[in-house]
N, C-alpha and C positions, 0 to 999 in steps of 0.2 A: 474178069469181074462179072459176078452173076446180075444179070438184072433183074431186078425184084418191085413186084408193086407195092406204092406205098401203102395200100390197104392191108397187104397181107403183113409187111414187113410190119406195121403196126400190129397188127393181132400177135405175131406171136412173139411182140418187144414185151406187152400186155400180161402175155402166161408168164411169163416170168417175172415180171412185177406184182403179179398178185400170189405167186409163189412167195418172193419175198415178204411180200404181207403178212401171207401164212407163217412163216417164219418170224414175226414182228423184228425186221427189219426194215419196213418202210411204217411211217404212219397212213393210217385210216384217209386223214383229211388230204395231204401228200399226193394219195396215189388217188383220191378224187378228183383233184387240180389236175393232175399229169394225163387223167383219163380225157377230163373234158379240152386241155389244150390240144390233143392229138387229135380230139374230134374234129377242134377249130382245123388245126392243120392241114388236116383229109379235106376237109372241104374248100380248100384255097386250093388243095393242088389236087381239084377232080382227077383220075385216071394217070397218074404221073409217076413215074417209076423213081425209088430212093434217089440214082443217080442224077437224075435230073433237078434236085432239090440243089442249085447252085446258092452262091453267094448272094450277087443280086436278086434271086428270087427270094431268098432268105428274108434279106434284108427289108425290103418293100413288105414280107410278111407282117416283120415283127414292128414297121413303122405304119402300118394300117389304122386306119381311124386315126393317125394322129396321137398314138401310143404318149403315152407320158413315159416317164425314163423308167420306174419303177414293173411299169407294165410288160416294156422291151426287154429287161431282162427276164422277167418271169416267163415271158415267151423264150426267150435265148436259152435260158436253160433247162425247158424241158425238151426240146429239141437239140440240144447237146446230147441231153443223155441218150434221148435217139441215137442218134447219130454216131455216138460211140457205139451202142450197139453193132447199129451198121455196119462199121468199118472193122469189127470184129467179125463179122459174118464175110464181108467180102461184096456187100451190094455196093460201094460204094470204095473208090481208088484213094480217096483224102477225106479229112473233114474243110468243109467250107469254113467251117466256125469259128477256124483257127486266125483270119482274119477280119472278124468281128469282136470285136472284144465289146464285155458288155460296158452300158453305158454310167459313165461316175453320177453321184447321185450327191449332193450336198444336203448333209444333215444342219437342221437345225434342232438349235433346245425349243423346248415351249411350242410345239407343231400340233401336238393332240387335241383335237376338237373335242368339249367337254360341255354339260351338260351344269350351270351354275346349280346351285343350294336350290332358288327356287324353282327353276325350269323343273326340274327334281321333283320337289313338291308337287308343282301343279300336274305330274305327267301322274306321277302314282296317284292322285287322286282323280286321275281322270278313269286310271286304268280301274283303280277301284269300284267306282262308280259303274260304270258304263260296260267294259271288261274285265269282271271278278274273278273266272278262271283263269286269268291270265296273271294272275298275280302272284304267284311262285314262281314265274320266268322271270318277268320282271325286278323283283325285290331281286334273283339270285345273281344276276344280270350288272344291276344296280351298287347291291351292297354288299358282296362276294369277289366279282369282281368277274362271273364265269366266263367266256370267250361264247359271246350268242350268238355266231351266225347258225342260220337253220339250215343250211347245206352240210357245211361239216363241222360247226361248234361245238366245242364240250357238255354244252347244255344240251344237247341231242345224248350225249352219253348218260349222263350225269344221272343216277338214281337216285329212290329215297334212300335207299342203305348206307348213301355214300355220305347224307346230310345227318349229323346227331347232334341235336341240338342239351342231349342231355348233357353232351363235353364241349359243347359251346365250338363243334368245330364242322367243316366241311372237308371228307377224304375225297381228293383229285387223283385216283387213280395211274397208273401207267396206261391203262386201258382209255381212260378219259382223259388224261391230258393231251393235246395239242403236240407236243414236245418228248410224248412218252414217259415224261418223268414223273413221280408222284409227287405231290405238295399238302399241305394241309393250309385250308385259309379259314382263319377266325372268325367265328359267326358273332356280328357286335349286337350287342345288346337291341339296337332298332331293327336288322334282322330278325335275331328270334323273335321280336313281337310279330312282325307279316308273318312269317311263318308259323306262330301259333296263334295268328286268328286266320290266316287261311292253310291248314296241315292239308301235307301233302298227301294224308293218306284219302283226305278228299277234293284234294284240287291237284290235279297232276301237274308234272314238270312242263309238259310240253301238251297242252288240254288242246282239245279238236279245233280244226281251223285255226291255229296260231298265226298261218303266215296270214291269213283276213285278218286275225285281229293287227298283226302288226305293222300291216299299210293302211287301217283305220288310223291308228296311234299315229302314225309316222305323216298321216294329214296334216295332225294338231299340234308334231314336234318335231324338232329336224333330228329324226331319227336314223343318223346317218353308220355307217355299218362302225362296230365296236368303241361308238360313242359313249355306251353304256358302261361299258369297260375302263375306259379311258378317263372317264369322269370318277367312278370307283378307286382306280390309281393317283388319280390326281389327288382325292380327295383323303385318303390313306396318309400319302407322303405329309402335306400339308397337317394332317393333326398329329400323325407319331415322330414328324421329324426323323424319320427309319429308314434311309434308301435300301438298306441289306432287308430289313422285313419285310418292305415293299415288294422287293426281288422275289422274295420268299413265296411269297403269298401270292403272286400275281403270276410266277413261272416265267421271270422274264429275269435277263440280265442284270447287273447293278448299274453298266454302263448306260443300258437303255431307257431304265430309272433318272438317271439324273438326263440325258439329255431331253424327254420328253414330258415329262412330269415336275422335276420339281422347280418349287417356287411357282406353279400355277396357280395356285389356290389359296387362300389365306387362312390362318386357320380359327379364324374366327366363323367363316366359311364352314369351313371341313365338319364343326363342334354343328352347326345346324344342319349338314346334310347328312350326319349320322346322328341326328335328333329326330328323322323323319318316319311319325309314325303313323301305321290303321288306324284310320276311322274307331273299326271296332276295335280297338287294342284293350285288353285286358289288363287294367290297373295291377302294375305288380304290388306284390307283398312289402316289397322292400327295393330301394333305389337298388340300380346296378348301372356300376359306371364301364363305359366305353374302356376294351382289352385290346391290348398290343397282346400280350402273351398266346404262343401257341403250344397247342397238346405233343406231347413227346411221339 
């Protein structure tokens, strides 16, 4: 058995992971995650050779800080796929990991922390106010439904080409989905009003100093990560009564539909958080009612 440093054995686990990328076999955000645990990893075990990367060392890794269960596996298994590597190359006689299994996690329904009708309100008119470039993330975020984190969210992808408001729709890419899959999600009627009183050909997606503006915002709200999101889904289900268009439109399962979302929200609820509009909104011509339908 060769022994090999865990620094290098990393680097060149690495090249071939970002081969794969190249090949769009891994996602984008995926192989962000996997980069930065390996970092963590290296740094727990300064100058320490694969082999040496025991059970118990393992273990005490991935229980650090007091790991929540959710977090212990997400360590367990990027360090699996290590380690398989490993044990292909020969730095390494077994996998330790074989007896660690990762840890059960008990789902519940109704878990998603969500953002009521008016928290809603007063957040976009804060952000209006105070932060007006920041209000095409926001709305898109909000009442789209996009996945914001600023590390690796779709909203980092997400162009104006992808948004057309003339078909009332937003194109989620392969390239910008989270999951690689494409989706189309329906831009509702209080949507396209933020968006056409703030167009993105003059207020970008992602406008300078975002992440300031969003630990200002996040002073004033518990802008906790894919809160935004989560409130957006909530808030879907509850007025279309659709777990399958939710699925749809969100890029998420139908299973995961029902156990986290619905019956969160009432849809008395739902009717005033897609009633929420600019300031400057532009009195349309003619009423238009809130769309379940999506573009072919």
């Amino acid at each position: 058995m060769a022994q090999k440093l865990l620094t290098e054995a990393v680097t060149e686990f690495l090249v071939i992971k970002d081969h794969e990328r190249e090949q769009d076999l891994l996602s984008e955000p995926y192989l962000t995650r996997m980069k930065r645990d390996l970092k963590r990893l290296q740094k727990h075990f300064p100058n320490a050779t694969v082999a040496e990367l025991t059970g118990a060392k393992l273990m005490e890794y991935f229980e650090a800080r007091r790991a929540a269960h959710k977090t212990f596996n997400n360590r367990r298994g990027v360090v699996s796929a290590f380690l398989k590597f490993a044990l292909q190359r020969d730095w390494i006689a077994d996998n330790p990991l074989t007896k660690i299994p990762p840890r059960r996690i008990r789902r519940r329904r109704g878990c998603a922390i969500t953002f009521s009708a008016a928290q809603t309100t007063a957040l976009m008119a804060y952000v209006e106010k105070h932060y007006p470039t920041a209000v095409p993330f926001f709305a898109l975020c909000l009442f789209a439904g996009i996945r914001p984190c600023l590390r690796t969210g779709e909203i980092l992808r997400l162009q104006p080409s992808h948004v057309k408001l003339d078909a009332s729709l937003i194109r989620i890419d392969g390239e910008v989905s989270k999951v690689r899959e494409p989706r189309h999600v329906t831009i509702q009627p209080n949507l396209a009003a933020w968006l056409q009183a703030y167009p993105l050909k003059k207020f970008p997606i992602i406008p300078a100093n975002l992440q300031h503006i969003r630990e200002k915002v996040a002073q004033k709200f518990p802008l906790a990560h894919d809160v935004m999101r989560h409130t957006y889904i909530s808030m879907f289900v509850a007025k279309f009564r659709s777990i399958g268009e939710a699925a749809l439109q969100a890029g998420n399962s139908e299973s995961i539909i029902r156990k986290h979302y619905l019956d969160l929200k009432a849809s008395e609820e739902a009717e005033q958080f897609f009633g929420i509009m600019p300031r400057k909104a532009e009195e349309p011509t003619e009423p238009v009612a809130s769309t379940l339908a999506t573009a072919a």
